[in-house]
N, C-alpha and C positions, 0 to 999 in steps of 0.2 A: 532437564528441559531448559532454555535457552530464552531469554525473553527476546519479544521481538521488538526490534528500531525503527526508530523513526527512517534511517538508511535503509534498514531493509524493505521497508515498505515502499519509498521514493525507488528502489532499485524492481523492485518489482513490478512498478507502475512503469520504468521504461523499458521492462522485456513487456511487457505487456502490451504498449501503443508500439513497438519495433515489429512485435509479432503481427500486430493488427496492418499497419502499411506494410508489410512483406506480402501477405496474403488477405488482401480485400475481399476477395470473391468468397471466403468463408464465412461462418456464421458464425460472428461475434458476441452473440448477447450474452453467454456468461461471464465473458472476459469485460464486457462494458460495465455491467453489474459488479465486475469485482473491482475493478475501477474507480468505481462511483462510491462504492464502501474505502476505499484506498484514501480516496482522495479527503472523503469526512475525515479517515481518522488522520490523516497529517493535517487537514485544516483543526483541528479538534485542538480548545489552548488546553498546555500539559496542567496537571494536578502537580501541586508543588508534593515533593517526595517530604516525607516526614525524616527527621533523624534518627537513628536507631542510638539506643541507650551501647555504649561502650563496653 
């Protein structure tokens, strides 16, 4: 399993509003809801990483 980026979540937040102006006339709210949880965790300040013993 893969951890996921900060990229990948900024990259998912623009298919996401590309998909939303393509197709207005459909029913957004889950996509605006995931959005809105997108958008905390990249405003979210990072946890500094601890060092791993060698």
């Amino acid at each position: 399993m893969q951890a996921v980026t900060e990229g990948d979540r900024r990259k998912e937040v623009r298919i996401l509003l590309d998909q939303i102006q393509a197709h207005p006339e459909r029913d957004w709210t889950a996509a605006r809801q995931r959005l809105a949880t997108l958008n905390k965790l990249i405003a979210a300040p990072r946890k500094p990483s601890r060092s791993q013993p060698h």
